[in-house]
C-alpha positions as CSV (number, residue, x, y, z in Angstrom):
1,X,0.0,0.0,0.0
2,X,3.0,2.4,1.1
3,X,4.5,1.5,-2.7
4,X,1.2,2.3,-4.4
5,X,1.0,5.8,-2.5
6,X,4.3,7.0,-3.5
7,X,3.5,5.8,-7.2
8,X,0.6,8.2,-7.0
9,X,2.4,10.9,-4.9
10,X,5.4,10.8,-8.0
11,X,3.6,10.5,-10.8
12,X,5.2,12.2,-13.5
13,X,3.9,10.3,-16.9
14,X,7.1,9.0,-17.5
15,X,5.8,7.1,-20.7
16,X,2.3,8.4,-21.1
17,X,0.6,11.7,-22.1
18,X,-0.1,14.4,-19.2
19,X,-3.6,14.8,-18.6
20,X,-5.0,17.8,-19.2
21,X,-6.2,18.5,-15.5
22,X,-2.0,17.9,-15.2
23,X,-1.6,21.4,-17.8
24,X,-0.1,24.5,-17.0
25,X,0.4,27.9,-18.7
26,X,3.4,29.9,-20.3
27,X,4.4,31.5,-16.6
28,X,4.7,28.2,-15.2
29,X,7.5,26.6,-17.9
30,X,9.2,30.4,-18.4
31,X,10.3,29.9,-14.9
32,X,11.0,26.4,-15.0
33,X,13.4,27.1,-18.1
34,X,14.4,30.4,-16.8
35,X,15.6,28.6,-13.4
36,X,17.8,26.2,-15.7
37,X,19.3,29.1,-17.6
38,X,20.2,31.2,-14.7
39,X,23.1,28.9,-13.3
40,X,26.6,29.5,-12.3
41,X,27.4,28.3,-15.9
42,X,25.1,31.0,-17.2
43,X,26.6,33.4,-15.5
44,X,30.0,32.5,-16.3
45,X,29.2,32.1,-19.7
46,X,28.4,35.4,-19.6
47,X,31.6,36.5,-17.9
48,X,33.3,34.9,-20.7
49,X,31.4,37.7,-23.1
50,X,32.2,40.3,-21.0
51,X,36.1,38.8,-21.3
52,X,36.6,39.2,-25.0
53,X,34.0,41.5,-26.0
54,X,33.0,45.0,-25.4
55,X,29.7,45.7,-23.9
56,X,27.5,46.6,-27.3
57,X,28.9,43.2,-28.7
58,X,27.9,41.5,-25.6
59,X,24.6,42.5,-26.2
60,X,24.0,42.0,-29.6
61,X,25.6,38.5,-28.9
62,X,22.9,38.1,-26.0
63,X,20.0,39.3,-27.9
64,X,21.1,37.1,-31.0
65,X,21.6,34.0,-29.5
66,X,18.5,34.1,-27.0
67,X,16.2,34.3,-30.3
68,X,18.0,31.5,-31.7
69,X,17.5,29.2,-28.4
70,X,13.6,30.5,-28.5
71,X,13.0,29.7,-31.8
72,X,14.6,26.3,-31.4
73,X,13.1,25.6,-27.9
74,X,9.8,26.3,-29.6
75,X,10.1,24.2,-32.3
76,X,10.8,21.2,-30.3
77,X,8.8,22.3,-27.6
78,X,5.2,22.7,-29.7
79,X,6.1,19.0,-30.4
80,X,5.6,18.3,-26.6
81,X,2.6,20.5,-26.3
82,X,0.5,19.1,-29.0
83,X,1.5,15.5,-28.2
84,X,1.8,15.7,-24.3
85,X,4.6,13.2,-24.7
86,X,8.8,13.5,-23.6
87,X,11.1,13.9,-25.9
88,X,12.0,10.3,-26.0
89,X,8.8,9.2,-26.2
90,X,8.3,11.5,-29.1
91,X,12.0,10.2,-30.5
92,X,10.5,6.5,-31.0
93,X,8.0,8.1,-33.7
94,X,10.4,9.9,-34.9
95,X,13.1,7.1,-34.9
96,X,11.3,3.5,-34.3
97,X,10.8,1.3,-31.6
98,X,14.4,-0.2,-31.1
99,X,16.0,3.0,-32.5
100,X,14.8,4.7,-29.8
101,X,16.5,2.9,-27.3
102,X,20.3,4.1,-28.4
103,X,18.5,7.7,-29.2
104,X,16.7,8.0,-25.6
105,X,19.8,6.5,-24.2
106,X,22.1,9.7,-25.4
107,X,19.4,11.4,-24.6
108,X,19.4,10.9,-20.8
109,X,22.9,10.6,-20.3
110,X,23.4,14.1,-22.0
111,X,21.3,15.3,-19.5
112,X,22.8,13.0,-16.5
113,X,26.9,14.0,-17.2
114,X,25.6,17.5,-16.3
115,X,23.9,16.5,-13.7
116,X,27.2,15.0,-12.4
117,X,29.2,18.1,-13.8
118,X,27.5,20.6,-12.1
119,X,27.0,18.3,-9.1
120,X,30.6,18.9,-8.6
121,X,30.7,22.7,-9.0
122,X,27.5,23.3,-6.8
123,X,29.9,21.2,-4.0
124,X,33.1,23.4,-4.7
125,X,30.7,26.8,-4.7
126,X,29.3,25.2,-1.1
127,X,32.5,24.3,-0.1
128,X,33.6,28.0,-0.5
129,X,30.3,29.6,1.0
130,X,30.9,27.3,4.6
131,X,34.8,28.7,4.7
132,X,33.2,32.2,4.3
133,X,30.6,31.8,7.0
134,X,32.5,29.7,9.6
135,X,36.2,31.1,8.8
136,X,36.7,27.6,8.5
137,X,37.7,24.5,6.5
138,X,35.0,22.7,4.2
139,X,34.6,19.1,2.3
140,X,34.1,19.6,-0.9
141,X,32.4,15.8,-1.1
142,X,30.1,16.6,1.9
143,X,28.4,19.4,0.1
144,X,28.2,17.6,-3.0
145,X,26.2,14.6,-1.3
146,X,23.9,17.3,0.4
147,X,23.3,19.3,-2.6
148,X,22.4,15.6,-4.5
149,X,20.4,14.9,-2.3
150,X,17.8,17.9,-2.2
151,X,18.5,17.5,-6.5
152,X,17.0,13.8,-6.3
153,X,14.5,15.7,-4.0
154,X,13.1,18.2,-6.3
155,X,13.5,16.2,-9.4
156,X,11.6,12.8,-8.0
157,X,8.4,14.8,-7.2
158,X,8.4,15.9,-10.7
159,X,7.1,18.6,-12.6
160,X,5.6,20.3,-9.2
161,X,9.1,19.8,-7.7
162,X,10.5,22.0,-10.6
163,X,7.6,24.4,-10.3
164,X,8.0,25.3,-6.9
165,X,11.4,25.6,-6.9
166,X,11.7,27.5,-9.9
167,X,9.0,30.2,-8.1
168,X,11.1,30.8,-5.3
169,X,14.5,30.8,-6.9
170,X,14.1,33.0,-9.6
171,X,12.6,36.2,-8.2
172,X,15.5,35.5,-5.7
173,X,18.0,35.9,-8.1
174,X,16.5,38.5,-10.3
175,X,17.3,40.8,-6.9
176,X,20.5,39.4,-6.4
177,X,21.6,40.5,-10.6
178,X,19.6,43.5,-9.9
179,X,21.6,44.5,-6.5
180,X,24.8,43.9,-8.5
181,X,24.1,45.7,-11.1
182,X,23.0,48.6,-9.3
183,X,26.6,48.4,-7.0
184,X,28.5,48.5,-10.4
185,X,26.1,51.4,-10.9
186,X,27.6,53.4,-8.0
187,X,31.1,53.3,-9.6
188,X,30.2,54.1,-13.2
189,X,27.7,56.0,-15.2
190,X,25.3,54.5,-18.1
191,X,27.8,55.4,-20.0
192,X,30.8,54.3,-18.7
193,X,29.0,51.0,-19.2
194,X,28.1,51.0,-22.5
195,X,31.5,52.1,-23.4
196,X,33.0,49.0,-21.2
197,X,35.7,46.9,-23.6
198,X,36.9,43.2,-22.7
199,X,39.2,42.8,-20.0
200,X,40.7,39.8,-21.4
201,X,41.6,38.4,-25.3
202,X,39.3,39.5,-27.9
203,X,37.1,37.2,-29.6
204,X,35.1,37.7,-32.6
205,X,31.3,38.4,-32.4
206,X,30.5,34.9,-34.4
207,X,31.9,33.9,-31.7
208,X,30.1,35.3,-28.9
209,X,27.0,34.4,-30.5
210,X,28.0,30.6,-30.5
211,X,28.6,30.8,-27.3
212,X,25.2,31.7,-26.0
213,X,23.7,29.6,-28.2
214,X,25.9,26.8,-27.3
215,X,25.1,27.4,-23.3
216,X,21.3,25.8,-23.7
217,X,21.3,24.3,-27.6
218,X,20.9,20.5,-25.9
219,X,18.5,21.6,-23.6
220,X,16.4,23.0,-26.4
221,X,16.2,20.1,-28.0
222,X,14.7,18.0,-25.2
223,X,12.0,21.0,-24.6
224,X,9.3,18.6,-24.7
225,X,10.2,17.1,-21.3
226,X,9.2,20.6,-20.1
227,X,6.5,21.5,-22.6
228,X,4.2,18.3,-22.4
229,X,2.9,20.2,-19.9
230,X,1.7,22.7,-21.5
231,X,-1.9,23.7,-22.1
232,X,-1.5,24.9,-26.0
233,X,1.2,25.2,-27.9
234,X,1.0,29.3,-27.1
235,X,1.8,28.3,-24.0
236,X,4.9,27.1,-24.9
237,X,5.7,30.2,-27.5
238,X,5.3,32.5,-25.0
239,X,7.6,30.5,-22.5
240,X,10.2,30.0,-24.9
241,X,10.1,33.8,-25.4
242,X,10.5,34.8,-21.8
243,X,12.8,32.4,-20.6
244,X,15.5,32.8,-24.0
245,X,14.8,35.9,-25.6
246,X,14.3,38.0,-22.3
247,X,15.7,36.7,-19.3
248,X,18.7,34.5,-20.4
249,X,20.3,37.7,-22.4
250,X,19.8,39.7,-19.6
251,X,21.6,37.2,-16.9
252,X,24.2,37.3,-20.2
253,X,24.7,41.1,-20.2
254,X,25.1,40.8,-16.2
255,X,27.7,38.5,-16.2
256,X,29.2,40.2,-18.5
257,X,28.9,43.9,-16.9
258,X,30.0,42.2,-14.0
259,X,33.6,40.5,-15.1
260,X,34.3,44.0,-17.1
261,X,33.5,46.1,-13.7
262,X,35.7,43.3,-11.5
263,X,38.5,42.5,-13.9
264,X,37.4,38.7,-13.8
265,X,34.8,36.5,-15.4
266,X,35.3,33.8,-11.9
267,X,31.8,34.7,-10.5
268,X,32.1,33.6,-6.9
269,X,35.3,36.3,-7.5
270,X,33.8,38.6,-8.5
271,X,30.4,38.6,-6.1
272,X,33.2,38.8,-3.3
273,X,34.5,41.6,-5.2
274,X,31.3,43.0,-5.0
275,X,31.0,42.8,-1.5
276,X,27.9,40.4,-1.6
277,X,29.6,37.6,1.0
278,X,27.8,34.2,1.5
279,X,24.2,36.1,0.9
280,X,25.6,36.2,-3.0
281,X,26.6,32.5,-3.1
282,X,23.7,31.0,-1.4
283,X,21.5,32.3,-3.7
284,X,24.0,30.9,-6.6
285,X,24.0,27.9,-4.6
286,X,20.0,28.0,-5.3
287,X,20.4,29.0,-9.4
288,X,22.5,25.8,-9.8
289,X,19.8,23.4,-7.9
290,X,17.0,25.0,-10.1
291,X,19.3,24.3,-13.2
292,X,20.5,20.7,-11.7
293,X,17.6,18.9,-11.0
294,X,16.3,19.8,-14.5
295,X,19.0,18.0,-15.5
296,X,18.2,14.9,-13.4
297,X,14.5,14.7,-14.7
298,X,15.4,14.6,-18.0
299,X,17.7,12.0,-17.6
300,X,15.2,9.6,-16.2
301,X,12.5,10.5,-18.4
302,X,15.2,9.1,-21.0
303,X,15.5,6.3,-18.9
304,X,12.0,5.8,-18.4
305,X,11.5,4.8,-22.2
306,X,14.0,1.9,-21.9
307,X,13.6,0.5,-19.0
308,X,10.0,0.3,-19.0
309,X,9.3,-2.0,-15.9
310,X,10.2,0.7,-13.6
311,X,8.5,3.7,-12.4
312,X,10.0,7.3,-13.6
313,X,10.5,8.4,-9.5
314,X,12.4,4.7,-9.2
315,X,14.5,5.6,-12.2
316,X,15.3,9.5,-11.2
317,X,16.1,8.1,-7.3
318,X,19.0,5.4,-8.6
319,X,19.8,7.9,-11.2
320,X,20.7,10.5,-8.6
321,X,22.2,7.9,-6.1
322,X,24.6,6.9,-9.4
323,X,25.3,11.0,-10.1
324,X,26.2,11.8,-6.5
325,X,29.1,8.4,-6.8
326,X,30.3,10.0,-10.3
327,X,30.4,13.2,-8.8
328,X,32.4,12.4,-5.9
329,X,34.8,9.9,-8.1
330,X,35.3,14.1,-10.1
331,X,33.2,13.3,-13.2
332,X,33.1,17.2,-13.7
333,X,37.2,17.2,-14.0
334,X,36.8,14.1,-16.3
335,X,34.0,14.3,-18.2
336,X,33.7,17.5,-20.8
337,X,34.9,15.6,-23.4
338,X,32.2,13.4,-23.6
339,X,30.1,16.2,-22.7
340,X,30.6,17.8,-25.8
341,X,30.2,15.1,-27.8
342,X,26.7,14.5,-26.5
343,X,26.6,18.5,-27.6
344,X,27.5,17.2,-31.8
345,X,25.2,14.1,-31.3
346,X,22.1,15.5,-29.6
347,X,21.0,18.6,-31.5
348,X,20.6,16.7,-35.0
349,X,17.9,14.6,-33.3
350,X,16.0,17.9,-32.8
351,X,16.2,19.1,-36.8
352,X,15.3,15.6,-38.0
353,X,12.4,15.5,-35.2
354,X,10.8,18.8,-36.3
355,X,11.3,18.2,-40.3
356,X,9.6,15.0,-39.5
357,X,6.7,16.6,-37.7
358,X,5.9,19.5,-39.0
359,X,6.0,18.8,-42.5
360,X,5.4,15.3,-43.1
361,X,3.6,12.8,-40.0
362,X,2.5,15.4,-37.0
363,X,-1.3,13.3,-37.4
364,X,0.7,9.9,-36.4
365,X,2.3,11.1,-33.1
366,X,-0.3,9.3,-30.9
367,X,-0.1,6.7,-28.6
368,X,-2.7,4.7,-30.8
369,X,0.3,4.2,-33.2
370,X,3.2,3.6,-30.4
371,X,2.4,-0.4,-30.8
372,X,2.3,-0.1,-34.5
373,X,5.9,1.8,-35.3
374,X,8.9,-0.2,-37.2
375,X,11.5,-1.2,-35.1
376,X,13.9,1.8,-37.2
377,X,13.3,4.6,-39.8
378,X,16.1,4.2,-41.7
379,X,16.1,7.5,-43.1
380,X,15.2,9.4,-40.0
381,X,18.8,7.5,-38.7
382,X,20.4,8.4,-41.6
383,X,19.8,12.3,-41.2
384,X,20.7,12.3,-37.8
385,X,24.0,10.6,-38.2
386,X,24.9,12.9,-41.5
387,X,24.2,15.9,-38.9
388,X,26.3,14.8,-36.2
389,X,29.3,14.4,-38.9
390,X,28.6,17.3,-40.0
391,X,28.4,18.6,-36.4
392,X,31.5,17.1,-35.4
393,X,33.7,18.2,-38.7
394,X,32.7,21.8,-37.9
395,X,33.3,21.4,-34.2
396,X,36.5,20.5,-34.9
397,X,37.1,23.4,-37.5
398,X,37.6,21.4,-40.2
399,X,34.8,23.3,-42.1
400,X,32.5,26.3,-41.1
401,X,28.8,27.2,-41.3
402,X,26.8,28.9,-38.6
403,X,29.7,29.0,-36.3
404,X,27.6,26.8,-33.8
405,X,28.5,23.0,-34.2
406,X,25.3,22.2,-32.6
407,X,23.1,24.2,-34.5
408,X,24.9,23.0,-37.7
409,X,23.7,19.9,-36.8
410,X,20.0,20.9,-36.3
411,X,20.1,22.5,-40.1
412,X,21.5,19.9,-41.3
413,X,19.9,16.8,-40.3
414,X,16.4,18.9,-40.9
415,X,17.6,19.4,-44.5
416,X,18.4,15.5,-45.0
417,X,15.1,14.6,-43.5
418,X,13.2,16.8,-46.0
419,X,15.5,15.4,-49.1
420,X,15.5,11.8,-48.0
421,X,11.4,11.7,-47.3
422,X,10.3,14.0,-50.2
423,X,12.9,12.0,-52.7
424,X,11.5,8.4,-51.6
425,X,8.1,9.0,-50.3
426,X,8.2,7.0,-47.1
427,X,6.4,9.3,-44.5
428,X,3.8,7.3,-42.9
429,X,0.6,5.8,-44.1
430,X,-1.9,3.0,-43.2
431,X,0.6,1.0,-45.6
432,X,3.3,1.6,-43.4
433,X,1.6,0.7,-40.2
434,X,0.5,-2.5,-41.4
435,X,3.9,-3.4,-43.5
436,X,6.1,-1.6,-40.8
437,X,8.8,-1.1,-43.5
438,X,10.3,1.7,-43.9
């Protein structure tokens, strides 16, 4: 009986559509994305701007790449709305019913070597914040079992765990940018600030742009995770907007004004600079749990898909226990690498999921076909592993397009699922269903 209680108390429609009694409005998922896009990386991402370029660069880089992320997170994220479904249930239309077990499984550990990644950091930020308050020495590894804990927290109970969080965080560190900014204020003039260069090597504004785009492209891509919960598909427009085109080009342009006021882009530095003390990094403490446990329900909603027996809460509890033992063996020191591979291999699922969609089988994404689907759309596969090549050679600067890897991939792999479907006619039809060819 105790079992069946937490089922109900966790339910999270791992595998399922959200009912629409479940549904909530634009203000509810702004939050939730703009509480994983104000994060220590955020920030420093945006200290990195304010590094190499001057302050009108940094905000046409901003503005630039938020609308990019919007558009993108909207595009996947309708997908959600009008299906209700995650991103990797919606990947096993878009990919078939075996396929979807390799693509759900880079799926979810994209999402879970962050997790990890910024496990570690939140401990190291913690670590620093006890020194501060108790003039003493601090675990690192303590902190970073405390901080997975209240993740696994937050991230079992779901979509209200994210919710609520997400509410309290965020106003708390809107203030906290605001205060800053207004103390940089004190010590220079409007347009002292606008007239702010890089304090550190230039870098192009291509550049800059890729950079913000880069910060959230994988997390726009598995927008439906967020956006299933969505009441319409405006709902998600008007989330995207707020969270990307609004409020992560203005935590940008902070971070930036910030590392050009205090000579650094190292944010707990330059809070300290600021004169903000433990106050400033508890609240950043707070940014990186909104961010992290995002990070943690994605992963076992990728789960979910493959290992079917289990219960979404059962998946994201092991999946956190197994985060908090990488984290602590220093998975954030090892594992970029891989990291950014799941950055060249990710994205190109999003271009062939939309093309896919929105031009050619949006009236088959029900569950009334999930038992019906081949095992692997060949071509869908073959457009997402021409992206990721594509991805990869540019990431490795053998060739250049958009100057974003990721987002090369997203073009690309959209373009060869257009060319591959329109050139053989094999979108989906009731011949298809009963055949299930490809």
């Amino acid at each position: 009986m105790a079992v069946e209680q937490l089922d109900k108390l966790f339910e999270d429609y791992g595998v399922e559509p959200v009912p629409e009694n479940s549904r909530k409005d634009w203000l509810s998922m702004g939050l939730i994305w703009a509480g994983v896009g104000i994060s220590l990386g955020l920030l420093m991402t945006g200290g990195a701007l304010g590094n190499g370029l001057s302050f009108r660069q940094s905000i046409v880089a901003s503005f630039i790449g938020g609308a990019v992320l919007a558009i993108v997170t909207a595009l996947c994220g309708i997908i959600g709305a009008k299906t209700n479904l995650s991103t990797a249930m919606i990947s096993r239309f878009t990919f078939g019913d075996k396929a979807v077990l390799l693509i759900a499984l880079i799926q979810a550990f994209g999402s879970y070597g962050w997790f990890g990644v910024q496990l570690g950091l939140f401990g190291k930020t913690a670590a620093t914040a006890w020194s501060i308050a108790t003039g003493g020495g601090a675990n690192v590894l303590i902190f970073i079992v405390l901080g997975g804990l209240c993740m696994i927290l937050t991230a079992t109970i779901g979509y209200r765990g994210l919710d609520f969080l997400s509410k309290l965080a965020v106003p708390l560190l809107l203030v906290l940018m605001g205060g800053s900014v207004w103390k940089v204020l004190q010590k220079n003039s409007l347009a002292d600030i606008m007239a702010l260069q890089g304090t550190g090597e230039p870098i192009s504004l291509g550049l800059g742009i890729s950079m913000v785009i880069s910060s959230f492209i994988v997390g726009a891509v598995v927008a439906p995770d967020v956006s299933r919960y969505a009441k319409s598909p405006k709902d998600t427009i008007g989330a995207s907007i707020l969270a990307f085109a609004i409020v992560v080009p203005i935590i940008m342009l902070i971070g930036a004004v910030m590392a050009q006021a205090a000579g650094t882009w190292d944010l707990v530095d330059i809070m300290l600079k600021l004169g903000w003390g433990l106050i400033a990094l508890l609240v950043l403490l707070l940014a990186q749990w909104t961010s992290n446990d995002n990070n943690l329900y994605c992963s076992a909603l990728g789960f979910a898909v493959i290992f079917r027996n289990l219960k979404k809460w059962h998946l994201t509890v092991l999946s956190g226990i197994l985060g908090i033992i990488l984290a602590l063996w220093g998975i954030y020191d090892r594992f970029i690498p891989w990291l950014l591979t799941l950055g060249v291999l990710i994205p190109p699922m999003g271009g062939v999921m939309a093309v896919d969609y929105y031009i050619f089988n949006s009236q088959y994404y029900q569950v009334s076909y999930l038992n019906k689907l081949p095992n692997i759309r060949m071509i869908s596969a073959a457009a997402w592993i021409i992206g990721s090549v594509v991805s990869f050679i540019t990431s490795n600067k053998i060739l250049s397009l958009t100057t974003v890897p990721a987002l090369d991939g997203f073009l690309i792999s959209a373009i060869i699922q257009y060319i591959l479907i329109s050139s053989t006619k094999s979108q989906f039809n009731s011949t298809f269903f009963e055949k299930k060819t490809v």
